[in-house]
C-alpha positions as CSV (number, residue, x, y, z in Angstrom):
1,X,27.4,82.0,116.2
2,X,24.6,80.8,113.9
3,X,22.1,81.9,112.3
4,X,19.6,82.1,109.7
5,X,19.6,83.4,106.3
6,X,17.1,86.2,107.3
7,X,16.3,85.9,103.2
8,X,15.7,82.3,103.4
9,X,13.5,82.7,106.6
10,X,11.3,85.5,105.4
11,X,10.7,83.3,102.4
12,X,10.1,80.0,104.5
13,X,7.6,82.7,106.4
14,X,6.1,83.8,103.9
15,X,5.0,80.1,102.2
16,X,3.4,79.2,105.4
17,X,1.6,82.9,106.3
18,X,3.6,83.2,109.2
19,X,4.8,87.0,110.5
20,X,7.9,87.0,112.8
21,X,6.0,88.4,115.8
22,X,4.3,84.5,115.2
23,X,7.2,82.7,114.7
24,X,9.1,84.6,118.0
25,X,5.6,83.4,120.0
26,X,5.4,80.0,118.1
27,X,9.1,79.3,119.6
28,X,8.9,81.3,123.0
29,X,11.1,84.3,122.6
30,X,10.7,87.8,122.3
31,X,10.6,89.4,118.6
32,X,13.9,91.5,119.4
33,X,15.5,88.1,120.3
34,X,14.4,86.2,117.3
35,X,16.0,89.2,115.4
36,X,19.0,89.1,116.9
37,X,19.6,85.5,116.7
38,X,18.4,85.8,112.6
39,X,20.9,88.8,112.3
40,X,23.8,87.1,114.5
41,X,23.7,88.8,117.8
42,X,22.7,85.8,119.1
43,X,23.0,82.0,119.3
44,X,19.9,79.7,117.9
45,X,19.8,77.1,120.6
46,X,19.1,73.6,119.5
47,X,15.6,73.7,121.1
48,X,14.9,77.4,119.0
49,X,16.1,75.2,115.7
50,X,13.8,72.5,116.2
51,X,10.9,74.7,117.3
52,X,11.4,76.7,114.2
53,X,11.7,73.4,112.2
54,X,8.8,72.1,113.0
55,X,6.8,75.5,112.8
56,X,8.1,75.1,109.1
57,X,7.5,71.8,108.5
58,X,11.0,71.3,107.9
59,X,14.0,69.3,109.6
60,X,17.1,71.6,111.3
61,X,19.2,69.9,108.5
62,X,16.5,71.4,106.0
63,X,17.0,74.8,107.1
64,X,19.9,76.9,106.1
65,X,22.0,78.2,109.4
66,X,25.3,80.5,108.3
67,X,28.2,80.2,110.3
């Protein structure tokens, strides 16, 4: 599974003013899912990545994903 440095995110977050209840609307999943794919209890599917990419101004390749 993947997922995002929650450290790295909160950071990326916090540069552009966005909360995670925005981000979880911004990429059309619930909060409790967007916190369980940034803690690893679930998968980022491609279309969440570029969704959060793009909310971030950022490419997928930009964005730190652990393993």
């Amino acid at each position: 599974m993947q997922h995002i440095r929650k450290q790295k995110l909160d950071i990326y977050l916090m540069e552009h003013g966005i909360s995670q209840n925005q981000l979880a609307r911004y990429i059309g999943v619930s909060t409790s899912h967007l916190s369980d794919m940034r803690t690893g209890r679930r998968s980022f599917l491609t279309k969440h990545k570029q969704r959060i990419a793009n909310v971030l101004n950022r490419t997928i390749d930009q964005i730190i994903w652990d393993k």
